[in-house]
FIKOLBA-100811 format. One record per residue (C-alpha): residue number from 1; residue in three letters; x, y, z. Coordinates in Angstrom, 1 decimal, always signed. Each point is the difference from the previous one (the first is absolute). Example, Ala and Ser with C-alpha at 12.3 -4.5 7.8 and 13.67 -1.06 7.14 Angstrom:
2
<donu rolo="1" drendren="ALA" px="+12.3" py="-4.5" pz="+7.8"/>
<donu rolo="2" drendren="SER" px="+1.4" py="+3.4" pz="-0.7"/>
END
This chain:
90
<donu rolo="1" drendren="UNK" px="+0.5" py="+59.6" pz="-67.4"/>
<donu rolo="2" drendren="UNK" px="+1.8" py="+1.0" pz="+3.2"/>
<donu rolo="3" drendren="UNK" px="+1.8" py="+2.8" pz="-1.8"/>
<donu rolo="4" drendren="UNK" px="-3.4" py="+1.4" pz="-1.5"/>
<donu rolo="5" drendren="UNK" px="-1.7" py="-0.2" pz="+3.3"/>
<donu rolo="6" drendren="UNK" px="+3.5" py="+2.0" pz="+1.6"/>
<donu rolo="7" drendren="UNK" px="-0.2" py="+2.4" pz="-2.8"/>
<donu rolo="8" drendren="UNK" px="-4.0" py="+0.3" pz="+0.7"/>
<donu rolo="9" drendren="UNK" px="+0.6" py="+1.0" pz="+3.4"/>
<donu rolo="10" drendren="UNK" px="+2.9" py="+2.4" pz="-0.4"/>
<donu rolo="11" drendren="UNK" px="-1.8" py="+1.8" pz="-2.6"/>
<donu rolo="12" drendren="UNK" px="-2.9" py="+0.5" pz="+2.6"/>
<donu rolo="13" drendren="UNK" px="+2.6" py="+0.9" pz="+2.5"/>
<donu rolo="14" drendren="UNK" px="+1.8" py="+2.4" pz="-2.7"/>
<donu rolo="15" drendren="UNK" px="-3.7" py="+1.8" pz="-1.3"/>
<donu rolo="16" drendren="UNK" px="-0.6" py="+0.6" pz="+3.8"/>
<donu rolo="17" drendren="UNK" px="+3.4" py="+1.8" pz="+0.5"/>
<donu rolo="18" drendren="UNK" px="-0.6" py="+1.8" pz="-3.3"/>
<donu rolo="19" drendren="UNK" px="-3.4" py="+1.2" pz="+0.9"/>
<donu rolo="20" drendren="UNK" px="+0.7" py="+0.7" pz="+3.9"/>
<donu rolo="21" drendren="UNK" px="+3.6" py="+1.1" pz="-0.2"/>
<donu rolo="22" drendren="UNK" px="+0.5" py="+1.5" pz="-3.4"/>
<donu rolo="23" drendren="UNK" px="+3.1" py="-2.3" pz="-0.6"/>
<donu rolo="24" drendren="UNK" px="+1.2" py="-3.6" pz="+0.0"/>
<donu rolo="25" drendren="UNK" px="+1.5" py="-1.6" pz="+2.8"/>
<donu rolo="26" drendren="UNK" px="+1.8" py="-2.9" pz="-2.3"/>
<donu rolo="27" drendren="UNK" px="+2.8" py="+0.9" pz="-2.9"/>
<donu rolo="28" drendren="UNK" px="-1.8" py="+0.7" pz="-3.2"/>
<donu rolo="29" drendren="UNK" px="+1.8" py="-2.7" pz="-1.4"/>
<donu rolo="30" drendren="UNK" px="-1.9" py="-3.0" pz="+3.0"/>
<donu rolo="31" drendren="UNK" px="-3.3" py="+1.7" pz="-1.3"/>
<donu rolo="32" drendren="UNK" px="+0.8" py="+0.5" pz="-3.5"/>
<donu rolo="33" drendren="UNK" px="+0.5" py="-4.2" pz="+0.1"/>
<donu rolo="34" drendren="UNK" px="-2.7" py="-0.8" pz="+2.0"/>
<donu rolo="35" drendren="UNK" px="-2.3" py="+1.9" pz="-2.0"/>
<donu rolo="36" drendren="UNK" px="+1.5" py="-1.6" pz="-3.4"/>
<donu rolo="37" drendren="UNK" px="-0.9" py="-3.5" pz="+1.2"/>
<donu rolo="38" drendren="UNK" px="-3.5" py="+1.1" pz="+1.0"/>
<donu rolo="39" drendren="UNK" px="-0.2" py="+2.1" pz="-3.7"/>
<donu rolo="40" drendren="UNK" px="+1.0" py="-3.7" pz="-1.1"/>
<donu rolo="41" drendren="UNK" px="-2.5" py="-2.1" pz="+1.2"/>
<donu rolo="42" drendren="UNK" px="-2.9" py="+2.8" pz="-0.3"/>
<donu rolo="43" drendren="UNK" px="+1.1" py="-0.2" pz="-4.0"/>
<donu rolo="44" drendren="UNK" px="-0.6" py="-3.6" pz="+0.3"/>
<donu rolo="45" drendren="UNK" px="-3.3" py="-0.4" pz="+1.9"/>
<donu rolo="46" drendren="UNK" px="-1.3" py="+2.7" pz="-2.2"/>
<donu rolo="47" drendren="UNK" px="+0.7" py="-1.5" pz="-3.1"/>
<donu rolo="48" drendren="UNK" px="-2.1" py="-3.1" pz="+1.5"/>
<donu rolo="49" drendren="UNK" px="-2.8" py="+2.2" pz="+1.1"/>
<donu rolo="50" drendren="UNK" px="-0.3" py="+1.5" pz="-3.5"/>
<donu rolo="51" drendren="UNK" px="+0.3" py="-3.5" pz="-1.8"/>
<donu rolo="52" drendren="UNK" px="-2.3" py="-1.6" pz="+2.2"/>
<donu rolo="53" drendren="UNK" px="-2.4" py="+3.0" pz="-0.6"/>
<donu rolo="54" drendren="UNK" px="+0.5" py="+0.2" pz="-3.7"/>
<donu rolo="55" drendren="UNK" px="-1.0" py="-4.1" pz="+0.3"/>
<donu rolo="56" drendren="UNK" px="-3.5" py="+1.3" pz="+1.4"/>
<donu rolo="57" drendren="UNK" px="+0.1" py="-3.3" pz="+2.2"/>
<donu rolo="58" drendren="UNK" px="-1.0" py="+1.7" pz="+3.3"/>
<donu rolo="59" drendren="UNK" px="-3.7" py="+1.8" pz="+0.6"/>
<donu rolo="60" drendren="UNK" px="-0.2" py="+2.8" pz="+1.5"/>
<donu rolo="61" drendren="UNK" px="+0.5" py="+0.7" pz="+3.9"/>
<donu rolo="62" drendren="UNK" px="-3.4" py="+1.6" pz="+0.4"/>
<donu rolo="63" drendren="UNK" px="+2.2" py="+1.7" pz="+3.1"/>
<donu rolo="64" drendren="UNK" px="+1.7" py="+3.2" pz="+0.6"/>
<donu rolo="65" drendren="UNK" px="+3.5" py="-1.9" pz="+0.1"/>
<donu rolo="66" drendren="UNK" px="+1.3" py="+3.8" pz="+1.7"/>
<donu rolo="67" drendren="UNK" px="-2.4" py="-1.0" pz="+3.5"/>
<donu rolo="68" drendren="UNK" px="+1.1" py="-3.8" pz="-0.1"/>
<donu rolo="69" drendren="UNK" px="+3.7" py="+1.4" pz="-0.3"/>
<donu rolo="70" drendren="UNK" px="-0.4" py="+2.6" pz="+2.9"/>
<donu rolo="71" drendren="UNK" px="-2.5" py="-2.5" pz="+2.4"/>
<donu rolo="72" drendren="UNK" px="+3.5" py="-2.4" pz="-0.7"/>
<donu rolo="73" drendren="UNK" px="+2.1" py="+2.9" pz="+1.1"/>
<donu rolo="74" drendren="UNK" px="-1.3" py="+0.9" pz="+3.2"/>
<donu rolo="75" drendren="UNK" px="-0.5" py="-3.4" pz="+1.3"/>
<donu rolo="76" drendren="UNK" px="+3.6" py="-0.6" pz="-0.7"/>
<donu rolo="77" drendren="UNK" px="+0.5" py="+3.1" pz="+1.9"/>
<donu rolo="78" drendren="UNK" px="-2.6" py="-1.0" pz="+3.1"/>
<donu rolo="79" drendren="UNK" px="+2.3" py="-2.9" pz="+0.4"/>
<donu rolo="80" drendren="UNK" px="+3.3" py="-0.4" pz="+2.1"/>
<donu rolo="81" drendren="UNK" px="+2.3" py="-2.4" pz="+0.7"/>
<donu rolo="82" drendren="UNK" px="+4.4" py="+0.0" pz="+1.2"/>
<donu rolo="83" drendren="UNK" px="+1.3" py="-1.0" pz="-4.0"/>
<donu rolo="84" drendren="UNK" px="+3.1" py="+2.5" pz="+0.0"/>
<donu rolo="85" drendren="UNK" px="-1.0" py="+0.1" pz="-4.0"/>
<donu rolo="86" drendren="UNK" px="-4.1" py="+1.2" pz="+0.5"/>
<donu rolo="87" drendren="UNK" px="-0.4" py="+3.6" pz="-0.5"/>
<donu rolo="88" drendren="UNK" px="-3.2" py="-0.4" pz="+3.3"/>
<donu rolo="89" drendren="UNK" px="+2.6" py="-1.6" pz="+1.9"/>
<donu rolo="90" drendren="UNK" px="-0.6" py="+0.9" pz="+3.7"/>
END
């Protein structure tokens, strides 16, 4: 899980460059791994997510899942702290 959660955040680190600069920062090859494991594991959680849907075991949100997901994404952002891994680090 430790190498997902690097890959995660290198990936946000490698979109920003991409987006901002026009280019990477990292060898193709760093990204081009990184993004394998994360293409990897979004296979494998997907495959759940369409079994477990399939299944019809779970009722419907009744939410907009997009506002839950962006209300989660600014409050991580509101928040601070010293990790030398956090993305708000101060």
């Amino acid at each position: 899980m430790a190498s997902l959660q690097t890959a995660g955040s290198a990936l946000v680190t490698d979109l920003a460059d991409v987006r901002v600069r026009g280019y990477l920062k990292e060898h193709p090859d760093i990204v081009a791994y990184g993004l394998d494991q994360l293409s990897a594991a979004i296979e494998e959680v997907r495959a759940a997510v369409d079994r477990e849907r399939a299944a019809g075991k779970w009722e419907s949100l009744g939410v907009d899942v997009s506002e839950e997901h962006d209300e989660a994404a600014a409050e991580y952002a509101d928040h601070s702290c010293d990790c030398p891994f956090c993305l708000c680090g101060t």
